[in-house]
Each structure stands twice: as C-alpha cells, then as structure tokens.
N, C-alpha and C positions, 0 to 999 in steps of 0.2 A: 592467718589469724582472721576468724571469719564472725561475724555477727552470731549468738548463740543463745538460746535460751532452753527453759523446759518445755519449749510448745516451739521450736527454733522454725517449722513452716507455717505456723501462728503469725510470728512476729513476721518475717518474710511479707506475708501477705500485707499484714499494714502498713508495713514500711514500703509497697508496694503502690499500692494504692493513694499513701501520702505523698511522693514523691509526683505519680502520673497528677494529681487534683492539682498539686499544686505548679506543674507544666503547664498543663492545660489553663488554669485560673489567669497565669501570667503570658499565654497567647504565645509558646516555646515550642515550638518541633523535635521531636528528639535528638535532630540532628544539632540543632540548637543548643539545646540543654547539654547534650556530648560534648561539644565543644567547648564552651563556657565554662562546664565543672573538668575538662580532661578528661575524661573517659571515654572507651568504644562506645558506640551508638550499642552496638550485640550487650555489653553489659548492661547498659540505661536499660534496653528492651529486657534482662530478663530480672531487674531491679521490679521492673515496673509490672511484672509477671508473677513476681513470688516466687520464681524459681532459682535466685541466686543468694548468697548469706555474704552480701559484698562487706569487705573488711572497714573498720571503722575510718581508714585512711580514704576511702572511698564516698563513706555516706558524709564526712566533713566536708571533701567535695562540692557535694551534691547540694548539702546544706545550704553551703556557702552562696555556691551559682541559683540557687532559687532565693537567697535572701532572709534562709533560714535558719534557727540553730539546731544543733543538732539533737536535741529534746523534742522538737516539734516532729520529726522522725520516728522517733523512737518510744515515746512515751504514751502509757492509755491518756486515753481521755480526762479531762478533769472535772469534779464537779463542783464546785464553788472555791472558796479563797484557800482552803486548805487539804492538801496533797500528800496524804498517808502512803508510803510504800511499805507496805507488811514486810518484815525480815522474811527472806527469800524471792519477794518477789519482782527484786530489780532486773532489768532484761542485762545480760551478760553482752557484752560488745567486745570483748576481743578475750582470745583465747591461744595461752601460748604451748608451745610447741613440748614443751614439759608442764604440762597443765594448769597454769598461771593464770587467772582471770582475771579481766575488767568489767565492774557493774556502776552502770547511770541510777547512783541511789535515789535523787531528788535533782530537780532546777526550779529555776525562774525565767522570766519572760517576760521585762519588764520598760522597754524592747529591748532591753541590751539582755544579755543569756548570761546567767550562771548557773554552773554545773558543780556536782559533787558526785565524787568516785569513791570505790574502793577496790584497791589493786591488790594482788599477791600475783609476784614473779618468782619462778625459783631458778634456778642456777641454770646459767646461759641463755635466758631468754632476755628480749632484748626488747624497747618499741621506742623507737627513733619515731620524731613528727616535726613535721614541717613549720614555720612557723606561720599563729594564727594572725588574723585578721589586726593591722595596726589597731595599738592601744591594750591587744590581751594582756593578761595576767592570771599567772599560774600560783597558788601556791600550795604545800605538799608538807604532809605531816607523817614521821613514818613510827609507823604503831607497834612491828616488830622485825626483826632483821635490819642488815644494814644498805641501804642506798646509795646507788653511785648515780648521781643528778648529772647532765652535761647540758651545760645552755651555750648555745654558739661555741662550742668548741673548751669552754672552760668546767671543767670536773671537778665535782663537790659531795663527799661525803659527808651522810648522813647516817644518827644510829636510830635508834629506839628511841622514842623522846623528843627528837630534831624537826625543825619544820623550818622552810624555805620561802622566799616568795621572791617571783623569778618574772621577767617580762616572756611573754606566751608568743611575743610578735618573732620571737625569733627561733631557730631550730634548737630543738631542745630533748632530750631520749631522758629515758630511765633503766635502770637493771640494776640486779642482784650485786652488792659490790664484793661479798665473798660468795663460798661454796652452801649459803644457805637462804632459802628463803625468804623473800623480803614483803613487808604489807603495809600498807601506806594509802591513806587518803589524800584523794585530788580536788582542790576547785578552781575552777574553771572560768574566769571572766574573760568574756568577750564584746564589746559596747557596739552597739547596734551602729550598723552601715550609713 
C-alpha cells in the first residue's frame, strides 16, 4: 500500500524534498532520522530522492521523528487562511490491494494536526495502525457499507449512518465487515508534542 496519486513521481518528489529540509533544518544525519523514525537509512535515502512511494505507515514515521504531522508532508502549499481542495484533487496515500483508497481531504496545524480522510476498502482489504502519538483521537463516520472498527483488540460494527469516536493512542484497524464495500470518513487528532 504505497503513497499514490495522479502525478504519484510529482508527489514523490515533494514529499522528498520536504522530508530532506526538514532533516537538515533540525541538524539530523540520515542515519539519525533512520533511527528515530525506524526505518532503513536505504529507504530514508530514496524517500529523500523521490524515487520510493513509501507507505503511509512510513511517512507517519517520518512525520512523527521530525516533529511533524503528516499534512506538512503531503500537502501543496497554502496560500492564506483558507484551504480549497477541488474534488479530485486530494493526494491518494494508501491504496489497497483490491483497489481501496485513502485521500488526505483537508487539515490543520494549529500546532496540534487535524486530519480528514476519505476511505473506501472493499472486501479483504485490511489497514491495521499502530497507535498514535499519546492523547490522539480518531473519529469515523461511515457513508456506505458496513465497518468492522477494532481498537485494541475490541470489534465494533458499524453501518451506513454510524460514527465512532475512538482514542487514536492506541492500536486500532479498519475493514470491510461483510462481502462489500465499505466508505467512511476519517479525522484525525493528534495534539502537538
């Protein structure tokens, strides 16, 4: 499940770029920033090259060990207080294995990060996540199909209509709970470090 868009060595490159500035800004060797975020050094190096579509489990990572959220990564530029994303043009960040995708619709940064998603998984796709940074919080609204939610080990359906709000600090997945596709919006808080 790899970073994706309609320009997916477009995004690459920024996400490239933003990553090295922001190494270098905070005085990080990449052996450094490898460590810190858990990654091979060989993948930091072709993060920072534009030559790899590292998985969203990844740039969270990365985010994290530089101090950032995962918006500041991924997102164009802004230009004053309001933050138009035209339909279609969210960057795609995970992409499932039966054609399921995840789009970073909109955030904030205010220093703490919120996020908003929109998901569609269909049948046997899966995205388990580690839990975030003490104090997150997740919550999930699903739009259509039905949801099988697990936060630390406890399973909760959801249908069409249902929304959740779930603490993000701890491991937590989503998937399809029957044989059909499911679409559900995500946000995402995280309170600054």
């Amino acid at each position: 499940m790899e970073v994706s868009s309609s320009a997916p060595d477009e995004l690459a490159a920024v996400i490239g770029a933003r990553v090295r500035d922001a190494r270098t800004r905070r005085s990080l060797t990449l052996d450094q920033l490898a460590a810190s975020a858990g990654v091979s050094r060989r993948m930091l190096v072709n993060v920072e090259q534009g030559s790899a579509n590292p998985s969203v489990a990844t740039l969270l990572r990365l985010a994290q060990a530089l101090g950032l959220g995962l918006p500041e990564l991924v997102e164009p530029p802004r230009a004053g207080d309001v933050a138009v994303s035209p339909a279609g043009s969210a960057p795609v960040l995970w992409r499932g294995d039966a054609g399921g995708t995840a789009s970073l619709l909109a955030s904030a940064t205010t220093p703490d990060v919120l996020e908003l998603w929109i998901w569609t998984m269909h049948p046997g796709e899966t995205r388990d996540s580690d839990a975030h940074p003490t104090g997150a919080r997740e919550l999930v609204h699903v739009i259509a199909g039905t949801l099988e939610l697990i936060v630390d080990g406890d399973r909760h359906r959801l249908g069409a209509g249902d929304a959740a709000s779930f603490p993000g600090d701890r491991p937590h997945g989503y998937r399809p709970a029957d044989d059909e596709p499911v679409t559900f919006v995500l946000t995402v808080f995280e309170p600054a470090p």
